[in-house]
MARTIKE-216590 format. One line per field, with one value per residue (C-alpha): residue number from 1; residue in one letter; x, y negated, z. Coordinates in nm, 3 decimals. Each point is the difference from the previous one (the first is absolute). Layout:
BEGIN
nr: (NUM  ...)
rest: (a  ...)
X: (X  ...)
Y: (Y  ...)
Z: (Z  ...)
***
This chain:
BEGIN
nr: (1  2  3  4  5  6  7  8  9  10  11  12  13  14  15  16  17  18  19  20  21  22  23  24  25  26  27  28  29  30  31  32  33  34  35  36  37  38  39  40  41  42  43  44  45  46  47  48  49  50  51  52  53  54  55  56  57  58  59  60  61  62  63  64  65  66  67  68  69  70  71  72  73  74  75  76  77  78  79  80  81  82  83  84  85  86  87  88  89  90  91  92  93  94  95  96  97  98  99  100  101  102  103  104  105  106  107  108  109  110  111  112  113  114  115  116  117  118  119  120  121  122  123  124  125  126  127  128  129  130  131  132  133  134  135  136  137  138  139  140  141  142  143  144  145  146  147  148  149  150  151  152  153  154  155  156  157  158  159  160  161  162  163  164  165  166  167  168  169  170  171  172  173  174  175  176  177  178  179  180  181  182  183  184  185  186  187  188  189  190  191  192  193  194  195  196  197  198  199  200  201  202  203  204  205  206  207  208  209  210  211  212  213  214  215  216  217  218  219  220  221  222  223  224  225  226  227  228  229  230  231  232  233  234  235  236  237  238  239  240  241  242  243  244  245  246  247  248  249  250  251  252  253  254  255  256  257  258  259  260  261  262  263  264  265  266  267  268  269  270  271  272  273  274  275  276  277  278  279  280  281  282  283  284  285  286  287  288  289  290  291  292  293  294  295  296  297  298  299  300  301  302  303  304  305  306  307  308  309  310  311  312  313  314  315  316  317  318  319  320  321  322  323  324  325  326  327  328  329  330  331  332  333  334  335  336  337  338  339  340  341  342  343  344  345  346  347  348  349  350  351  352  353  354  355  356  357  358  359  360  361  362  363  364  365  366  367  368  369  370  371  372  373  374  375  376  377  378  379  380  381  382  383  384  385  386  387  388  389  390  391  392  393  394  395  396  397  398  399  400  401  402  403  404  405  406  407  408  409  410  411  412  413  414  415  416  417  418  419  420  421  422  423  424  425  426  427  428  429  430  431  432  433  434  435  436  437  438  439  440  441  442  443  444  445  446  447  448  449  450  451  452  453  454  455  456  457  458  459  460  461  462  463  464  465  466  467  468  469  470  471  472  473  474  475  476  477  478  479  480)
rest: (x  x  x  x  x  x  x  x  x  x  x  x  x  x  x  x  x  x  x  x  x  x  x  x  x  x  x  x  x  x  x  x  x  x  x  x  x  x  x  x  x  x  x  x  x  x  x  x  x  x  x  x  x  x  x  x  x  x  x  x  x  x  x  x  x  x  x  x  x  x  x  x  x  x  x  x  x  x  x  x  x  x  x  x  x  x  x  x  x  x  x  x  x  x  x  x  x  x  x  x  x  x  x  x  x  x  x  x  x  x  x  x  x  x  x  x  x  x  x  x  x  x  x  x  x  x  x  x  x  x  x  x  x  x  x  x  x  x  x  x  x  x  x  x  x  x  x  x  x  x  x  x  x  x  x  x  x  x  x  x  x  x  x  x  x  x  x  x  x  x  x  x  x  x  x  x  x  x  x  x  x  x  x  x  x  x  x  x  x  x  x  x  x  x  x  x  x  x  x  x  x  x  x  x  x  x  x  x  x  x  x  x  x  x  x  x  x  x  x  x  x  x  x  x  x  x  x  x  x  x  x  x  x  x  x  x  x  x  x  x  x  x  x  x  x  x  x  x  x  x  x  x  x  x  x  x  x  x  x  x  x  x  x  x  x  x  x  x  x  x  x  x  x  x  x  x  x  x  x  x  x  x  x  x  x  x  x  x  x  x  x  x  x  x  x  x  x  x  x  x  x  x  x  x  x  x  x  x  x  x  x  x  x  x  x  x  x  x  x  x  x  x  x  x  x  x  x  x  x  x  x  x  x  x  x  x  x  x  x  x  x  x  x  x  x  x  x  x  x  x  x  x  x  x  x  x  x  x  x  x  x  x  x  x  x  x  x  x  x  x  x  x  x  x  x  x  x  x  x  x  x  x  x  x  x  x  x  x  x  x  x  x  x  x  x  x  x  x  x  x  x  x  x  x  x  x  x  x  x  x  x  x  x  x  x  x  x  x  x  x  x  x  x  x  x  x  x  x  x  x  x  x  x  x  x  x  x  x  x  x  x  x  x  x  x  x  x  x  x  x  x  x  x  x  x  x  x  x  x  x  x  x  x  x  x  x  x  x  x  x  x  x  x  x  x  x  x  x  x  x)
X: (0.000  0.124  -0.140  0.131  -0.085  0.065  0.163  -0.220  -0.198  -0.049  -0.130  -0.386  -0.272  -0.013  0.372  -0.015  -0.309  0.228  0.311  -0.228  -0.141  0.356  0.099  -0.272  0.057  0.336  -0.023  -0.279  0.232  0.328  0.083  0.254  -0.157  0.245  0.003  0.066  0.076  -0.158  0.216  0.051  -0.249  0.236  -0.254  -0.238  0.213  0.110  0.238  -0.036  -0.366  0.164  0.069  -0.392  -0.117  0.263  -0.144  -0.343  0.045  0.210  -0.319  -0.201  0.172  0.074  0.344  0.201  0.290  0.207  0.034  -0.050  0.100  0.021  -0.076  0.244  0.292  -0.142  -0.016  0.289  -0.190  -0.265  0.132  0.184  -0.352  -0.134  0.335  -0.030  -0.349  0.103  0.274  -0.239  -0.270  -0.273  0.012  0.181  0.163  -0.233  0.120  -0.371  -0.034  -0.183  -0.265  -0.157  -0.130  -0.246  0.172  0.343  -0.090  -0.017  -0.423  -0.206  -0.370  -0.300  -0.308  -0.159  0.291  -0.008  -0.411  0.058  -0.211  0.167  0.305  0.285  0.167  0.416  0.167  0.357  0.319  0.164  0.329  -0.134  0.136  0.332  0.154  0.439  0.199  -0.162  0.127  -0.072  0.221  -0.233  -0.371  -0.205  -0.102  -0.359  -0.153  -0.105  -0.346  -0.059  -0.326  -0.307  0.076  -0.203  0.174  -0.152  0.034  -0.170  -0.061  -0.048  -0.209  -0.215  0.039  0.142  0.054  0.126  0.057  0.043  0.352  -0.094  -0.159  0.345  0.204  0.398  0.061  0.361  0.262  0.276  -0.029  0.211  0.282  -0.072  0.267  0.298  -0.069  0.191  -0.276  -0.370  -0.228  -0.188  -0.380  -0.240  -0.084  0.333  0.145  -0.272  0.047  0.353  0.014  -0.273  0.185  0.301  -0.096  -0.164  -0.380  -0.270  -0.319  -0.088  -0.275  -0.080  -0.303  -0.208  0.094  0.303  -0.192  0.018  0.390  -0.028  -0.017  0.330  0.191  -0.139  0.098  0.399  -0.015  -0.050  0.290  0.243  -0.058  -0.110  -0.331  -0.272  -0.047  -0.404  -0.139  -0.295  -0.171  -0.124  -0.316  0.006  -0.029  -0.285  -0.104  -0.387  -0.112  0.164  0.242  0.380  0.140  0.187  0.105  -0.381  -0.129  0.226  0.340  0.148  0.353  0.095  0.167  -0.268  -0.200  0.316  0.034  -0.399  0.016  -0.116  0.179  0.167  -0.157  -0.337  0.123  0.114  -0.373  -0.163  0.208  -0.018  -0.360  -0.013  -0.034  0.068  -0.208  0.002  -0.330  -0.189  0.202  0.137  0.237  0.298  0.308  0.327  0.109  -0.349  -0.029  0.350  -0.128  -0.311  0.104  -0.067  -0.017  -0.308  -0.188  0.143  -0.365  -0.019  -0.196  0.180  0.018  -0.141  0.194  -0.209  0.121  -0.271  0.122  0.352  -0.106  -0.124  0.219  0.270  -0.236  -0.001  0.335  0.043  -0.272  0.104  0.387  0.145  0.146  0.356  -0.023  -0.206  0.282  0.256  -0.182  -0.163  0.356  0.096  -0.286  0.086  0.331  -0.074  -0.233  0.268  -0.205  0.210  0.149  0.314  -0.180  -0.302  0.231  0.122  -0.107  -0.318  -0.092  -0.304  -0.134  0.085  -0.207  -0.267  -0.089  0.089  -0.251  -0.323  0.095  -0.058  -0.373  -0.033  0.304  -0.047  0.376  0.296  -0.008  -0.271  0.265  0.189  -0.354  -0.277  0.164  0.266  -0.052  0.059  0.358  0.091  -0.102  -0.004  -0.290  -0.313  -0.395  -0.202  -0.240  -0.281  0.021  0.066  -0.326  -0.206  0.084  0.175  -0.310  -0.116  0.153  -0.028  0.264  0.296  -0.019  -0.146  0.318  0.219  -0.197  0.038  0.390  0.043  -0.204  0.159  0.381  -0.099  -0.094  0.206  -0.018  -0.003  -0.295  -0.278  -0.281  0.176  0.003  -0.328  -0.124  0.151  -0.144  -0.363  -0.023  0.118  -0.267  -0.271  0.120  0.035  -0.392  0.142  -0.013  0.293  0.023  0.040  0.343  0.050  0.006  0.168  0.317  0.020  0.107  0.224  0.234  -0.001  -0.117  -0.283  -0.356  0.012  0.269  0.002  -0.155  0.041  0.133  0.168  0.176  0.089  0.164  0.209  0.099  0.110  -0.141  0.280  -0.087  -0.355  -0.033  0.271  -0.233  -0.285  0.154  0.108  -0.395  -0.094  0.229  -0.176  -0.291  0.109  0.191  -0.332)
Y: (0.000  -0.368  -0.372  -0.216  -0.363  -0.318  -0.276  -0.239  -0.079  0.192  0.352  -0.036  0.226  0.162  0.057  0.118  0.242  0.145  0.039  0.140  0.269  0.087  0.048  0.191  0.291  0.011  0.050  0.245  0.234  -0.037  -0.242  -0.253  -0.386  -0.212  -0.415  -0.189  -0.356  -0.129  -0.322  -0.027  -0.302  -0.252  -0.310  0.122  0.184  -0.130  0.174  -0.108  0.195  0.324  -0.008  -0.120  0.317  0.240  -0.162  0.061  0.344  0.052  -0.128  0.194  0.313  0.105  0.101  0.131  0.279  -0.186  -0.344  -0.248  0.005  -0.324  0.041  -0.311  0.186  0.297  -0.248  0.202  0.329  -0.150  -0.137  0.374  0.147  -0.262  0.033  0.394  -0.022  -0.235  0.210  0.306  -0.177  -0.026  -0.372  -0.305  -0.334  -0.286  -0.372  -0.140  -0.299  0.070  -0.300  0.178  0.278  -0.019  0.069  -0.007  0.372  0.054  0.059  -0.223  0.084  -0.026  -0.204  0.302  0.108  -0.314  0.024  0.314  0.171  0.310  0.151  -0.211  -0.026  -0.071  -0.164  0.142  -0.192  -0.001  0.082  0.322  0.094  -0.075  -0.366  0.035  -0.190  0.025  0.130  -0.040  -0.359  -0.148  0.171  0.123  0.367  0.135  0.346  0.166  0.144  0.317  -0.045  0.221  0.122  0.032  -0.058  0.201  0.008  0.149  -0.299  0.191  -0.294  -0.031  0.334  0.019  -0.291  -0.053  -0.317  0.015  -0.076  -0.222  -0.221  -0.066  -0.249  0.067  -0.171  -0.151  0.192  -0.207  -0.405  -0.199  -0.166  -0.354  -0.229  0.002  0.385  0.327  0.241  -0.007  0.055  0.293  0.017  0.129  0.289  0.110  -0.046  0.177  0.344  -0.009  -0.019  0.199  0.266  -0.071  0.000  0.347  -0.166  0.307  -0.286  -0.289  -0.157  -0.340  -0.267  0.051  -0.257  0.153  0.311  -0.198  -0.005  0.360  0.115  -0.217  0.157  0.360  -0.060  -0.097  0.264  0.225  -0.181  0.048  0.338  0.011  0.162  -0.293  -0.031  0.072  -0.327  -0.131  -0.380  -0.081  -0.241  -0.376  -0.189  -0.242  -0.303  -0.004  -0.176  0.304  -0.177  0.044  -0.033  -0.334  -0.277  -0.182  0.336  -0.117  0.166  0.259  0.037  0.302  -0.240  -0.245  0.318  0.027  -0.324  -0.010  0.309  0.280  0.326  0.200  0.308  -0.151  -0.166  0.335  0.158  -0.310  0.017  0.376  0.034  -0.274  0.230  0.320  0.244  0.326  0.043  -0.259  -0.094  -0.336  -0.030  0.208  0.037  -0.013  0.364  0.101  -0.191  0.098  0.345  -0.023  -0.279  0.174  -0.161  0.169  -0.219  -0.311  -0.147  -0.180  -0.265  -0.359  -0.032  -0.308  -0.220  -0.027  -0.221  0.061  0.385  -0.058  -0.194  0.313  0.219  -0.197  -0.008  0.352  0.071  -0.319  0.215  0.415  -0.019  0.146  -0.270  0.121  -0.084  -0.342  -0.134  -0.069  -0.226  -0.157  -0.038  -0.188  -0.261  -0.119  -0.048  -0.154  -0.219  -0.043  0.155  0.356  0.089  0.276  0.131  0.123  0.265  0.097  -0.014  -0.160  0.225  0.186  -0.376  -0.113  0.322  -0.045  -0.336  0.082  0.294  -0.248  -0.264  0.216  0.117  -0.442  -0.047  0.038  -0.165  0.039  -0.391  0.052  0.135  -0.333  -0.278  0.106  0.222  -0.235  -0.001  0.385  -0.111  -0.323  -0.259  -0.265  -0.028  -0.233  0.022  0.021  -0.311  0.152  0.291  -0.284  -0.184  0.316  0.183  -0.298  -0.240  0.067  -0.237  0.282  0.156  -0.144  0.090  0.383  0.049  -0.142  0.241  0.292  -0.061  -0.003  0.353  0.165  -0.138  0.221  0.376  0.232  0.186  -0.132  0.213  -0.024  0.041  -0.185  -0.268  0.045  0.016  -0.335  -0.204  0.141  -0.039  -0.383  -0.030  0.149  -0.252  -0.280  0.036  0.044  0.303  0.189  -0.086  -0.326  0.022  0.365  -0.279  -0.321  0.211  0.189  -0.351  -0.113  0.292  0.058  -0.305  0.166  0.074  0.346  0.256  0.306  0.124  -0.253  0.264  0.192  -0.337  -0.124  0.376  -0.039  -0.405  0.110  -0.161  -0.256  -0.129  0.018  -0.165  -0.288  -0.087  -0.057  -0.230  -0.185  0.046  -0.170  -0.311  -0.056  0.000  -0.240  -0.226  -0.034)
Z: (0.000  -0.047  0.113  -0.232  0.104  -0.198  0.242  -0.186  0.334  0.328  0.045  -0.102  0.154  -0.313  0.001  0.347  -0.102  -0.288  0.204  0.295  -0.266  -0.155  0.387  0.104  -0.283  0.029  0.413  -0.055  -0.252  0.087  -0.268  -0.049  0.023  -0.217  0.012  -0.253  -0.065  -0.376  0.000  -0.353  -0.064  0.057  -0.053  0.255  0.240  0.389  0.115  0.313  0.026  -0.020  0.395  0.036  -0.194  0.179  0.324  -0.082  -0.070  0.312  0.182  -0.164  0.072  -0.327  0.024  -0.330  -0.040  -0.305  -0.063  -0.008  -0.376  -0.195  -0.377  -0.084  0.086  -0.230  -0.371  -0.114  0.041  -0.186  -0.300  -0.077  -0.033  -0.242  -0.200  0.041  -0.131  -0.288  -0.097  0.021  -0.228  0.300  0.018  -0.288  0.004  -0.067  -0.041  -0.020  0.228  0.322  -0.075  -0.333  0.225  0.302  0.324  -0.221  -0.186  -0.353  0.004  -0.204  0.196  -0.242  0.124  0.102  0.203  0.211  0.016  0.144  -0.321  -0.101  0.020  0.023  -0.359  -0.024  -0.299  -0.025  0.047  -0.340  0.222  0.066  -0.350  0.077  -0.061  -0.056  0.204  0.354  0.274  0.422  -0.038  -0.207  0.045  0.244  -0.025  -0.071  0.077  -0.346  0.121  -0.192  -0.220  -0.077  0.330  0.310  0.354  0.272  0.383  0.314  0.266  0.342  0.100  -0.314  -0.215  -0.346  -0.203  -0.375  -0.234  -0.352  -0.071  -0.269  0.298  0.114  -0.105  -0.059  0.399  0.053  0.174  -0.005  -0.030  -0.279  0.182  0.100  -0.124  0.269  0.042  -0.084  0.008  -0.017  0.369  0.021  0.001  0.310  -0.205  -0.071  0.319  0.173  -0.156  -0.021  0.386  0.075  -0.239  0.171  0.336  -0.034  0.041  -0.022  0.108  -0.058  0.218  -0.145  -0.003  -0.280  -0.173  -0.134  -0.167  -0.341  -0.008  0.068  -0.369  -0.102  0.309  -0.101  -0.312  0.075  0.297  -0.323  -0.214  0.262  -0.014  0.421  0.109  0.125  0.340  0.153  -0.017  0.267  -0.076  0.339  -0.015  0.043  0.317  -0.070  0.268  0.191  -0.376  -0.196  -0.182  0.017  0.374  -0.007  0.235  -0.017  0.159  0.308  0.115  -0.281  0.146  0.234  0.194  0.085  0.153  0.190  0.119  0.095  0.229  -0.178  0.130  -0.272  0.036  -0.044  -0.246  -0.199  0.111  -0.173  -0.324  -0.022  -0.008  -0.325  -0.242  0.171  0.218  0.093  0.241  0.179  0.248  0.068  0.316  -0.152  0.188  -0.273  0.054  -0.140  -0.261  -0.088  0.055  -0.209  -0.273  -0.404  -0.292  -0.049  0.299  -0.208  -0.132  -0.368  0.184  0.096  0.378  0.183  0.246  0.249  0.250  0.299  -0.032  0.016  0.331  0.122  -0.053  0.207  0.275  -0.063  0.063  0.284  0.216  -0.087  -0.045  0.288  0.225  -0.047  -0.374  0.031  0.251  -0.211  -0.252  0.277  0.169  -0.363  -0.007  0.397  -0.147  -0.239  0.185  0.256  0.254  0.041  0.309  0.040  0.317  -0.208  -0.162  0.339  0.366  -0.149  -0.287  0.124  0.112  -0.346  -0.153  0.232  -0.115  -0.368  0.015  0.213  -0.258  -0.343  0.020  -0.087  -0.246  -0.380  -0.102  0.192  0.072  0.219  0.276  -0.043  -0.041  0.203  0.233  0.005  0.432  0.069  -0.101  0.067  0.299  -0.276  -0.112  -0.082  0.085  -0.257  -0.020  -0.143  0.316  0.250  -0.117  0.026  0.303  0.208  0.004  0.377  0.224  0.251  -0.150  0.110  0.370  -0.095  -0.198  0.297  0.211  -0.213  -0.088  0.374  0.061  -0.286  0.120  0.414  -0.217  0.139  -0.312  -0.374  -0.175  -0.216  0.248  0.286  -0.241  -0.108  0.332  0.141  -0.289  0.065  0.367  -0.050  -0.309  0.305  0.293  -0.250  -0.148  -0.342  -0.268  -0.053  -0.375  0.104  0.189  -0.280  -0.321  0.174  0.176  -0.324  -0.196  0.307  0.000  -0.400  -0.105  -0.214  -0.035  -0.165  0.174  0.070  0.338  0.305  0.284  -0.238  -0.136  0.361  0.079  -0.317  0.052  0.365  0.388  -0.040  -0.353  0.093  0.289  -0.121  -0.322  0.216  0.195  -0.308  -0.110  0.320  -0.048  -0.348  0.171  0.255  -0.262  -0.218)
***
């Protein structure tokens, strides 16, 4: 298997989806996953988004067993096939210039042809012939598609497939050398099957929107005398309006779903199941689906990136993971929120996964541990306005809280029901209902409205750090 990503942005969801695919066979059969660099488009490449992609698949937990392989550093490898198939009579010089073709190819389309009416019609460079005097220094080089012919292939995503050779134009190979140049630059279609010959590639698990090159590379798999690999056009990833996914649908790099909070493997669940299924399950761990994943589960349909499900699946993971494997990425976002302490990896690490594991039924991004829960962490922290408005309003409150700070600070013991029983007999003796002192003690020790459970939130925060933030509560009230 190979990913072969064009540094031309950063790794795309559809990207990720094909890489994800590629991965998921190979793991599943004991193949080889190969990455490869395409950095021959020297107009539109950056090379500095090759690190972005290789992060992005790093993240993503697609890991690969060669590479990465950059197909810049291969040109040389290239050009000796077009010259070998030259030599052989498979492909000819041509010295036409690039701008009396469409899309710089010797094809002249017909009106039908670009109406879409009929089969696609080819007018012949006169080159084809044979034209003395050219040679790679001075022309490019063009396939010679063999007419009357049919080509024929077995897609293991959409079943057999042929075009009519005389549908297909005679494609470049090798581009005429720009002034200032030795040698001509190779063409995506040549490059492709040369490496994937070279590189030993039996599949190739690409978006669908490739299957129309797939004739041309069948046919020069076929000139170079190597056997065609098994070919599998995954379906599109469309946006909620079913057109292509792009940036108006929102956030299309891996990254950004990185950078938002989105845990990997849910991540990997999510993309898996766009285009792929093998029962009707949803919440997949990786192993299985590595377990399960077939080509024949791969549906014809395009997938739909649905954002709301995505969503869920994160929550997903945030609420079943087993603690030991949520820890670390919550351990990441307090650091990088500046709120991580060493001692929460030490003498403090069952605190730090108790609070981790009363936090997560409420998260849905790993943010969440760093925002709203910002006060299980950190001292520092504000009170909401729009909790202080609702549940601080009776003036009462001020001297219930001192009251209840100063029961809380003589327990003997530090426990959910001693806790809960403290703050009920003061509600009684004060007149007032429990809720009352439940809602406003909740947003003076977390500085919220919505938390998780009161008592179990006061065991977790500690007697000390309880007891301390109502005091703070009552000066608020006292400085009002």
């Amino acid at each position: 298997m190979r990913f072969a990503p064009s540094p031309t942005g950063y790794l795309h969801v559809g990207g990720a989806r094909t890489a994800l695919f590629n991965w998921l066979f190979a793991r599943g059969r004991g193949g080889t996953m190969v990455l490869r660099i395409e950095d021959t488009d020297v107009e539109r490449n950056k090379p500095e988004l090759v690190e972005g992609i290789l992060d992005g698949l790093r993240w993503l937990g697609v890991d690969w067993d060669e590479g990465p392989h950059f197909q810049s550093q291969r040109l040389d490898m290239h050009r000796e096939a077009a010259l070998k198939m030259a030599a052989s009579g498979a492909a000819y010089f041509c010295d036409c210039p690039p701008e009396k073709y469409a899309g710089g190819d010797a094809v002249e389309e017909t009106e039908d042809t670009k109406k879409e009416q009929g089969p696609r019609r080819i007018t012949r460079c006169a080159c084809r012939e044979g034209k003395p005097g050219l040679s790679a220094e001075n022309a490019a080089i063009r396939f010679r598609v063999p007419l009357g012919a049919i080509t024929r292939f077995n897609d293991a995503v959409f079943g057999p497939r042929e075009v009519s050779n005389d549908e297909i134009e005679d494609f470049v190979l090798l581009r005429s050398p720009k002034e200032g140049q030795a040698r001509g630059v190779p063409t995506y279609q040549l490059s492709v099957v040369v490496d994937d010959i070279d590189m030993r590639i039996t599949h190739v698990i690409r978006g669908s929107d490739h299957i129309s090159n797939t004739p041309k590379q069948v046919l020069l798999y076929r000139a170079l005398s190597a056997t065609p690999p098994v070919f599998a056009h995954v379906p599109l990833i469309l946006g909620p309006d079913r057109t292509r996914l792009s940036k108006r649908h929102g956030a299309t790099s891996v990254g950004s779903y990185r950078d938002e909070g989105f845990l990997p493997e849910a991540f990997r669940n999510f993309l898996a199941l766009l285009g792929w299924s093998s029962s009707n399950e949803e919440f997949i761990r990786t192993p299985e689906i590595v377990e399960k994943f077939s080509l024949e589960g791969v549906s014809r349909t395009n997938g739909v990136f649905d954002r709301p499900k995505l969503e869920w699946f994160n929550t997903q993971y945030l609420q079943k993971l087993p603690i030991d494997e949520l820890l670390p990425f919550v351990q990441v976002e307090l650091e990088r929120s500046k709120l991580w302490q060493p001692e929460w990896a030490g003498e403090k690490q069952e605190w730090f996964s108790k609070t981790v594991d009363l936090l997560r039924p409420r998260t849905r991004l790993l943010p969440d541990f760093s925002t709203w829960s910002r006060a299980f962490f950190s001292d520092s922290f504000e009170i909401d306005p729009a909790a202080r408005e609702k549940f601080w309003k009776d003036e009462r409150l001020g001297g219930m809280l001192a009251k209840l700070a100063d029961a809380l600070a003589a327990l003997p013991a530090w426990e959910h029901d001693s806790c809960d029983h403290a703050l009920r007999e003061l509600a009684a003796a004060e007149g007032v209902k429990a809720g009352l002192l439940i809602n406003a003690t909740r947003v003076a020790i977390v500085g919220q409205a919505v938390a998780p459970p009161l008592f179990e939130t006061m065991v977790v925060l500690g007697q000390e750090r309880v007891v301390s933030r109502l005091r703070r509560a009552v000066e608020a009230f006292g400085s009002r």
